[in-house]
C-alpha positions in Angstrom: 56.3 -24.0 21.7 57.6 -25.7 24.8 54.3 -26.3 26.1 53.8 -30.0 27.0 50.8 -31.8 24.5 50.6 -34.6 25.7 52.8 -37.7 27.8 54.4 -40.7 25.9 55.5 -43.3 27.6 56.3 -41.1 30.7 58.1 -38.3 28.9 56.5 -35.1 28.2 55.9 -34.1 24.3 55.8 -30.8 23.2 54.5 -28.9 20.8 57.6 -28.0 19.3 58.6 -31.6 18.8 55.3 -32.0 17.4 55.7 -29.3 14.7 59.5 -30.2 14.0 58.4 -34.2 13.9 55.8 -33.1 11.2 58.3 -31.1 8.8 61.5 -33.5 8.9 58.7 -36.2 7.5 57.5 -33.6 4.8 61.4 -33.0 3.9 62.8 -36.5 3.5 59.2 -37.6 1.4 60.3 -34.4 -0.7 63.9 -35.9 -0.8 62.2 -39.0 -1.9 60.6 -37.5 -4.8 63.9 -35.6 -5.1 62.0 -32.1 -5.4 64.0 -29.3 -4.1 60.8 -28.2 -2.0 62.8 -30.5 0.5 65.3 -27.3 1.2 63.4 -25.2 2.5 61.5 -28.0 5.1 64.8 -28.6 6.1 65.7 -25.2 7.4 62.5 -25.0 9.0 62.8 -28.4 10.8 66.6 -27.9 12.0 65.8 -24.3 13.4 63.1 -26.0 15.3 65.4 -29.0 16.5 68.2 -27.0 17.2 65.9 -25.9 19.8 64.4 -29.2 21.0 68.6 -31.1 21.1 69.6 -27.8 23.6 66.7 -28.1 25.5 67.7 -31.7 26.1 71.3 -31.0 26.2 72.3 -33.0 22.8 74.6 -30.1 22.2 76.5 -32.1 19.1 72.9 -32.1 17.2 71.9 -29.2 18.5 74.8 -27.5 16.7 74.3 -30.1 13.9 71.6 -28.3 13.0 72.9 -25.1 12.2 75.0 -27.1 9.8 72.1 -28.5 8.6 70.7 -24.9 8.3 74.1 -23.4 6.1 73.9 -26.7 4.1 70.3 -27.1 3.1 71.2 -23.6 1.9 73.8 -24.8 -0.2 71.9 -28.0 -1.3 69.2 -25.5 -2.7 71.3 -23.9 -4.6 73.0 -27.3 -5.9 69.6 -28.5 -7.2 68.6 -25.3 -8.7 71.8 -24.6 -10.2 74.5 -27.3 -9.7 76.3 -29.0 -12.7 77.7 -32.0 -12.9 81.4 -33.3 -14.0 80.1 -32.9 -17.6 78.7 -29.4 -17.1 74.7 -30.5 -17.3 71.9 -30.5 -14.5 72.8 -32.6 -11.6 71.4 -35.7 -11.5 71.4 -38.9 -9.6 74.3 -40.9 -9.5 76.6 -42.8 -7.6 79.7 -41.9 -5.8 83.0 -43.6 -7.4 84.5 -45.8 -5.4 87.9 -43.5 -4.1 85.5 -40.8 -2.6 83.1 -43.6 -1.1 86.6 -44.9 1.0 87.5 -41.1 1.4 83.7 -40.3 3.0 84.0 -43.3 5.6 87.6 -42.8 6.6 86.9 -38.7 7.2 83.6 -39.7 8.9 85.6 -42.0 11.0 88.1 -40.0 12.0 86.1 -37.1 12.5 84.0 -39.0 15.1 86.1 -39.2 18.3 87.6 -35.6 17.0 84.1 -34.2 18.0 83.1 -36.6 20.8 86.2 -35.7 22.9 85.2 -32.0 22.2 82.0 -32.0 23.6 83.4 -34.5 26.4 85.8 -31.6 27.3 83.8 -28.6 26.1 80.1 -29.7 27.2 78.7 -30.7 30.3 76.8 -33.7 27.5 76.4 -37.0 29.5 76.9 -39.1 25.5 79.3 -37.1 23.6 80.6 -39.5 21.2 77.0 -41.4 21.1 75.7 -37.7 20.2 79.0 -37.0 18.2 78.4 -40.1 15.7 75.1 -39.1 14.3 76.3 -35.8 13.8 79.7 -35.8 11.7 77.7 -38.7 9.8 74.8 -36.4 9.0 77.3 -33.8 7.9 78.3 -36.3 5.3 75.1 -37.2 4.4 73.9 -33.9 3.7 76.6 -33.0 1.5 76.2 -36.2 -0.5 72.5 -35.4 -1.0 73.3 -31.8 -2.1 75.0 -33.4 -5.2 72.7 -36.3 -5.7 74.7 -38.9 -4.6 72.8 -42.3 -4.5 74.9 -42.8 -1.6 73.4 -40.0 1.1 70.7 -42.7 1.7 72.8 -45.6 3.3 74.3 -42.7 5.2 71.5 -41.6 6.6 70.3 -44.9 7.7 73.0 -46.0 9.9 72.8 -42.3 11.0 68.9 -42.6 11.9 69.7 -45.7 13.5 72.3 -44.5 15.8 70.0 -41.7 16.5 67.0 -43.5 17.4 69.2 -45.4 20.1 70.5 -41.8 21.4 67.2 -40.2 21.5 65.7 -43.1 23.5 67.9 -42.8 25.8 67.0 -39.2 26.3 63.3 -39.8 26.2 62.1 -37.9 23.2 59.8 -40.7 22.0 58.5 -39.2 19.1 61.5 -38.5 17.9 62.4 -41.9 18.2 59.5 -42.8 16.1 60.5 -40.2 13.3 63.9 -41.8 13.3 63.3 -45.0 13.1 60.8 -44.4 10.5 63.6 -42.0 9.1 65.2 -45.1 9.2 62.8 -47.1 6.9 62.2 -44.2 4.2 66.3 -43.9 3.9 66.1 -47.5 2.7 63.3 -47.1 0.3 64.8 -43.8 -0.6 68.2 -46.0 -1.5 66.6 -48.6 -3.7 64.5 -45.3 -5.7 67.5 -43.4 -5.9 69.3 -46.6 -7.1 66.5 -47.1 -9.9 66.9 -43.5 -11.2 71.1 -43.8 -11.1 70.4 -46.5 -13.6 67.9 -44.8 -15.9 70.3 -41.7 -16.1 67.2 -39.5 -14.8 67.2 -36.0 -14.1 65.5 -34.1 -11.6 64.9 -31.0 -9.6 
């Protein structure tokens, strides 16, 4: 899987990225759609980046992913089984505005927590550029999990603080998935808004 495929712009692609590139693109149009096929991709596509982020020795996402991994687990389970406040189906919503502040000021102090860690802990040449994306990706998974409208602006200032960190490693085409990560968290934001409004239901 770590065979080389081809050269972009001077860096070596592999296959692996390739693969992984291919199901994280399948998993967010699935989030999207908000069908719980999304799950799955997701374990699939952070067992193969937990690979790719070692390799390349982005230890904060390359442990993000196992996160990813025990969460996508629990986000299964959410949209298959989860129930709201008012004991129905999950369905999209927005976050009141206490637990919004609450998300950002636990984000934001959870940041230098982990970049200082891997500063101390890791021979990583970024940690707090490669600790930001990840505590903020922990967030957005979780909000997902309970279809919270508000996982989507989440992720894009996540995607966008990883397209800058993954340029600077050289892993081109994940820089394009993220920064077209980037663009689908938006759309995914206004849809998700849309079906807050309308009350709908999904799963």
């Amino acid at each position: 899987m770590f065979a080389v495929a081809f050269t972009a712009w001077g860096s070596p692609v592999t296959w692996l990225e390739i693969v992984a590139f291919a199901m994280a693109v399948a998993m967010v149009l699935a989030n999207f759609r908000v069908h719980v096929v999304g799950w799955p991709l997701a374990i699939a596509s952070s067992a193969l980046y937990a690979l790719l982020f070692a390799d390349s020795k982005l230890y904060g996402e390359a442990s993000l992913q196992f996160i990813f991994i025990a969460l996508a687990g629990w986000g299964w389970w959410q949209w298959l089984r989860g129930r709201g406040d008012d004991g129905t189906a999950l369905k999209v919503r927005s976050l009141p505005l206490r637990l919004r502040l609450w998300t950002l000021c636990l984000t934001l102090a959870a940041w230098p927590l982990l970049g200082a860690l891997l500063h101390r802990a890791t021979d990583s040449d970024m940690p707090y550029l490669d600790a930001l994306p990840t505590v903020g990706s922990v967030a957005g998974q979780i909000l997902l999990g309970r279809k919270y409208v508000e996982n989507w602006p989440v992720w894009v200032a996540v995607n966008a603080v990883s397209v800058v960190l993954f340029a600077w490693k050289g892993l081109w085409l994940t820089v394009i998935l993220y920064a077209l990560f980037t663009v689908m968290a938006a759309a995914g934001w206004r849809a998700w808004r849309r079906l807050a409004a309308r009350g709908a239901v999904h799963g």
